[in-house]
ZAMARGU-4260 file (C-alpha; in steps of 0.2 Angstrom, whole numbers, plus 5000, padded with zeros to 4 digits):
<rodrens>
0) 5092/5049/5016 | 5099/5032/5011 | 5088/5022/5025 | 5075/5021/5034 | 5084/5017/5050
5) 5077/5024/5066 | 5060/5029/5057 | 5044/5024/5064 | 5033/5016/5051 | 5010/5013/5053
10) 5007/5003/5039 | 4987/4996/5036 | 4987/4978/5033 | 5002/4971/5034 | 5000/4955/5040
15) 5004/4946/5024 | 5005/4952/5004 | 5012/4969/4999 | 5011/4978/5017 | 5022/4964/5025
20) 5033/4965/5009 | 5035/4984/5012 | 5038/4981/5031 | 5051/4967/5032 | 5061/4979/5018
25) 5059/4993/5031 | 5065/4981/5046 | 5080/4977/5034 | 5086/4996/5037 | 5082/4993/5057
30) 5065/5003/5057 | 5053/5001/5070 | 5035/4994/5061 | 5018/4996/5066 | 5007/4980/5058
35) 4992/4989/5059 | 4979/4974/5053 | 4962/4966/5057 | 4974/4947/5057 | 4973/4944/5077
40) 4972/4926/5074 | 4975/4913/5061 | 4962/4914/5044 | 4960/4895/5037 | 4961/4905/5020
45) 4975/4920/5022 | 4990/4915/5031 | 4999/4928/5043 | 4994/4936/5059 | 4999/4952/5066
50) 5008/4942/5078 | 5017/4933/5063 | 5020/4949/5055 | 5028/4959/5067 | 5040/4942/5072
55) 5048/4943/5056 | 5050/4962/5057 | 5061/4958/5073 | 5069/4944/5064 | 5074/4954/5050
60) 5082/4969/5059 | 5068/4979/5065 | 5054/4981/5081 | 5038/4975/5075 | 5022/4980/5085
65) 5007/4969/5085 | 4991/4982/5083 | 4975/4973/5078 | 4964/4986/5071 | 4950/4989/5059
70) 4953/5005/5051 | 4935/5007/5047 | 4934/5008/5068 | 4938/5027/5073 | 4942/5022/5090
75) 4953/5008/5085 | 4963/5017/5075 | 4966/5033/5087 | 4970/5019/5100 | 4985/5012/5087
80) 4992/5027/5084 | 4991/5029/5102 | 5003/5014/5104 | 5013/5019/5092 | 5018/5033/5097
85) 5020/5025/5117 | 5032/5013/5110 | 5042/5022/5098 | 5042/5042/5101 | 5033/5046/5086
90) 5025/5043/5069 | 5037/5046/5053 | 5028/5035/5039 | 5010/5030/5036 | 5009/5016/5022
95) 4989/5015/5016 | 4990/4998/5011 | 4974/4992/5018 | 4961/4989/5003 | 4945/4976/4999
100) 4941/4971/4983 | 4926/4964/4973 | 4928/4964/4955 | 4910/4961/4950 | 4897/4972/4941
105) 4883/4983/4949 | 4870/4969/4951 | 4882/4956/4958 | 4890/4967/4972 | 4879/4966/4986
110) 4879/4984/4998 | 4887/4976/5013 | 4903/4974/5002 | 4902/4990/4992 | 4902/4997/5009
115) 4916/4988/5015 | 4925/4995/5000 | 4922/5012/5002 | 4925/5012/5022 | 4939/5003/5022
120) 4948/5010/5004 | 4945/5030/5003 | 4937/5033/5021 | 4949/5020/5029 | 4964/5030/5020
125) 4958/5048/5025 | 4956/5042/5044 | 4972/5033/5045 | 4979/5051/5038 | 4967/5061/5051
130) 4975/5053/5066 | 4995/5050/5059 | 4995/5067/5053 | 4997/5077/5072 | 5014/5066/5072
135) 5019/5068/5053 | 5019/5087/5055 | 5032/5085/5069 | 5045/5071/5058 | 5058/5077/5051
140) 5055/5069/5035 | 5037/5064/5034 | 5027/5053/5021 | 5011/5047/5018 | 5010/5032/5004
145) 4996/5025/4998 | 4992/5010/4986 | 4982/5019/4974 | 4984/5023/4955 | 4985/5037/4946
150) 4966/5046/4942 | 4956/5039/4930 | 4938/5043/4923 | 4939/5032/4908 | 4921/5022/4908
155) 4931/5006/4903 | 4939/5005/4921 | 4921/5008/4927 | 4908/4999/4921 | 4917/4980/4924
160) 4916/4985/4941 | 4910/5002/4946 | 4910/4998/4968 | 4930/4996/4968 | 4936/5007/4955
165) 4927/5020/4965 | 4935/5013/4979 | 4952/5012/4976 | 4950/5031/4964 | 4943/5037/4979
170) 4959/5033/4989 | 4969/5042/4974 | 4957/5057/4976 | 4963/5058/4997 | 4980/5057/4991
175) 4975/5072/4979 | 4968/5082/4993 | 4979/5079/5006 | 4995/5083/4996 | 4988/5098/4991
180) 4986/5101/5010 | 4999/5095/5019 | 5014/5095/5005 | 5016/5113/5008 | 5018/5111/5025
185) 5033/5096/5022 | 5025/5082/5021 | 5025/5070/5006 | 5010/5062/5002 | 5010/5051/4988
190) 5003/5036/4979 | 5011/5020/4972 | 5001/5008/4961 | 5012/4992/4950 | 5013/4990/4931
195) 5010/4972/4933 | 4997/4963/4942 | 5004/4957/4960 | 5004/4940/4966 | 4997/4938/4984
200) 4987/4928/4992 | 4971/4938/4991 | 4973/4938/4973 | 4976/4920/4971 | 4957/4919/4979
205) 4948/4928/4965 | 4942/4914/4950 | 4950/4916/4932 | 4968/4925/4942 | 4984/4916/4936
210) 4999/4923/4948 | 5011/4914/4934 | 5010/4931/4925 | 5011/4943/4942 | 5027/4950/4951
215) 5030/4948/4967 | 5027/4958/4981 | 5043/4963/4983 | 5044/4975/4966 | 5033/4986/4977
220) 5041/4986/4992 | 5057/4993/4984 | 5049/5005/4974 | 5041/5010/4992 | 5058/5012/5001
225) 5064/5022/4986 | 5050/5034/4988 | 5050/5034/5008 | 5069/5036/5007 | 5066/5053/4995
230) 5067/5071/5007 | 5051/5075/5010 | 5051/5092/5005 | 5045/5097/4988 | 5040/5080/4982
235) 5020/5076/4987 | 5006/5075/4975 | 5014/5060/4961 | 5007/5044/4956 | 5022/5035/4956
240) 5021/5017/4945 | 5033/5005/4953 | 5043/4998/4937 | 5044/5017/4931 | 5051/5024/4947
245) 5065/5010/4950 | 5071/5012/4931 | 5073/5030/4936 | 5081/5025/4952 | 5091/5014/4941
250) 5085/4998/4943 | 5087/4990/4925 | 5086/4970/4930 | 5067/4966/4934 | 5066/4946/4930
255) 5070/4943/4949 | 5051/4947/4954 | 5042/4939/4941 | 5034/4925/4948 | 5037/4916/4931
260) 5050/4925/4921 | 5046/4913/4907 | 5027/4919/4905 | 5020/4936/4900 | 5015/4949/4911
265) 4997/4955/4917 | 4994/4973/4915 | 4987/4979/4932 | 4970/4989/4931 | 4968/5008/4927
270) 4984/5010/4918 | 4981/5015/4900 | 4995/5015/4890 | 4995/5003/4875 | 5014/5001/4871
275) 5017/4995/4889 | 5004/4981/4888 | 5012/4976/4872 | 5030/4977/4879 | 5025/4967/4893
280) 5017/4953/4884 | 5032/4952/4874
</rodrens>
């Protein structure tokens, strides 16, 4: 499968940042794209709506659907894939994107967003997968991708911020659990996480964050397409890292999505490996 052309794509928060990124290189190939998002109307402090978002699916090859939805909202997600499946026929791709973040330690992070982390990361992911799957199991190459990094249980990725590494490791242990489930039955369920630190908008709102040293957006939305591209069968269960999969895909030239190619590059969280952070600060 060289494409994605034809396929139906649900991807959680995509109206701006990485989901959009991983939806416009989708429409590229002529897929039809699902901008599942909370973005119904414009945020003084984020830009892009669903409305925005699925526009520039259509204008970049694909059909963009408009779905405003909170996935931690049961109902509102069984009525989006609901209209999913009305428009287009079928569901052939969930993308978990959707994730909230709060990089604080235990006495700064207030319940109301530890909650929100926890219903939207790991809760959010596993419901999105609850109401997709039904339609997966019918695709004829089915995936399930999440933003999530490979398990980690070192307490130095804990204590800085104990709320959303639970958060975001309890999105990798869905992945886990549902590959182990429903890759025996065809469909691939994977997570994808970046060797660098991404530059978004939401990043740019969190104090002491210098997108000069990030990648774009883009990195991940290729590195998504090479895995949605991949036959489905036999491959579920991997935690893919973005720069790692497109060198094996053989992607050799990666200045084009650093923000500034001149500046060193940030390590993202949960990745321990010493001789990359050294090689990237180089």
């Amino acid at each position: 499968m060289s494409d994605l052309r034809g396929k139906t794509l649900f991807i959680t928060g995509a109206s701006r940042g990485i989901g959009l990124a991983i939806a416009l290189r989708a429409a590229r190939d002529g897929a039809n794209v699902a901008i599942a998002a909370k973005s119904g109307v414009p945020n003084p402090k984020l830009p892009g709506t669903i409305h925005t978002a699925a526009a520039a699916v259509d204008a970049a090859g694909g059909q963009g659907l408009a779905l405003q939805c909170d996935i931690r909202e049961e109902d509102q997600v069984q009525a989006a894939v609901a209209a999913t499946v009305a428009r287009f026929g079928g569901i052939d791709i969930l993308v978990n994107n959707a994730s909230a973040i709060w990089l604080k330690g235990a006495l700064e992070t207030p319940m109301k967003r530890f909650d929100l982390m926890q219903q939207v990361n790991s809760r959010g992911s596993f419901l999105c997968a609850q109401h997709c799957l039904p339609h997966l199991l019918q695709a004829a190459n089915p995936h399930i991708l999440t933003l999530a990094p490979p398990p980690n249980l070192d307490p130095k990725w804990w204590g800085p911020h104990t709320g959303y590494t639970l958060a975001k490791m309890g999105m990798s242990f869905v992945t886990l659990g549902l590959a182990a489930e429903f890759g025996p039955q065809g469909v691939a369920v994977n997570a994808l996480w970046p060797r660098t630190v991404i530059a978004t908008d939401a990043l740019k709102m969190i104090p002491g964050v210098h997108v000069e040293g990030c990648r774009t957006p883009e990195i991940l939305a290729d590195a998504a397409h090479a895995v949605l591209t991949t036959p489905s069968a036999g491959f579920s269960g991997n935690f893919l890292i973005d720069e790692a999969l497109l060198r094996a895909r053989g992607v050799t030239d990666f200045s084009r999505y650093a923000v500034d190619p001149s500046q060193p590059l940030l390590p993202d969280l949960f990745l321990d490996d010493p001789e990359l952070e050294e090689a990237l600060r180089r």
